[in-house]
C-alpha positions in Angstrom: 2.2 5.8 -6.4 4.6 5.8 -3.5 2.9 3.5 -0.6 4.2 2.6 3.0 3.7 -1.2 3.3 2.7 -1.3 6.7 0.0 1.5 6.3 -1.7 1.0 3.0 -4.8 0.6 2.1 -7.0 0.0 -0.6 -8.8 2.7 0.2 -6.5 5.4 0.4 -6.3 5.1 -3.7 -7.6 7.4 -5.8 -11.2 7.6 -7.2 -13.2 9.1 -9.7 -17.0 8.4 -10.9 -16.0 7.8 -14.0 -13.3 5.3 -13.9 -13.1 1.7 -11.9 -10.5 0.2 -10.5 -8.6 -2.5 -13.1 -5.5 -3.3 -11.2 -3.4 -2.4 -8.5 -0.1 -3.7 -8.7 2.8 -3.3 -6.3 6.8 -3.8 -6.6 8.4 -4.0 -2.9 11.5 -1.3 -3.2 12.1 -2.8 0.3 11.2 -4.1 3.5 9.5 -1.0 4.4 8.0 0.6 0.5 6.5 0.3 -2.3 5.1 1.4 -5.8 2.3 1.0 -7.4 0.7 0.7 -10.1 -2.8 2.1 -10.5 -4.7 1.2 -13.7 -8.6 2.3 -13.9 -10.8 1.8 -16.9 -13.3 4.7 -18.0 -16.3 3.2 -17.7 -18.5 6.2 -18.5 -18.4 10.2 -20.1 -17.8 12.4 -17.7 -20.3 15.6 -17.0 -18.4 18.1 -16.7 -18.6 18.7 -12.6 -17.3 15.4 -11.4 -14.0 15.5 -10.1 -11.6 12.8 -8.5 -10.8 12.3 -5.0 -7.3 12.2 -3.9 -6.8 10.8 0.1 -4.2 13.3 1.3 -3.3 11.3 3.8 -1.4 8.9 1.5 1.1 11.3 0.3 1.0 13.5 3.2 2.6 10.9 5.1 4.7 8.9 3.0 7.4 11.0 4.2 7.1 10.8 7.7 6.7 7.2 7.5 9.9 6.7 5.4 12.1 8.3 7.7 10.0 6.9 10.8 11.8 4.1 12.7 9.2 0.5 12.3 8.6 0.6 15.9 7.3 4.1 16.4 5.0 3.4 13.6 4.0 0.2 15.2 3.2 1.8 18.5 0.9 4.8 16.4 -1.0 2.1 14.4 -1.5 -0.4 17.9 -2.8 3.1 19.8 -5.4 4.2 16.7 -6.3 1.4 16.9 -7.1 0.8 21.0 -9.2 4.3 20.7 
């Protein structure tokens, strides 16, 4: 799973009702990405209707964020966060 260091987090992974999270393991590809490595364990059948939940947000803006200089990302992240 592609991840932008200075943005991620835990809960922008994937979840279903059925599985829990095991591990979550990341190799820096450089100062400003990442992989990961997402392992869940079934911890239960499934019913038939559940379904998993994918944040959009996380590859919806990997992207952007790649090809985003650091200190425009900086300045979004400082003003979310004063609002």
């Amino acid at each position: 799973m592609p991840t932008h260091i200075m943005t991620y987090d835990e809960s922008l992974l994937p979840t279903h009702p059925c599985f829990k999270l095991f591990s979550n393991d990341e190799q820096q590809l450089n100062h400003t990405t990442s992989r990961r490595l997402i392992t869940m364990i079934k911890v239960r059948e499934s019913t038939g209707d559940e379904k998993a939940t994918v944040n959009e947000k996380l590859f919806n803006n990997f992207r952007d964020l790649y090809f985003t200089p650091n200190t425009k990302i900086w300045e979004q992240l400082n003003s979310e966060n004063d609002t």
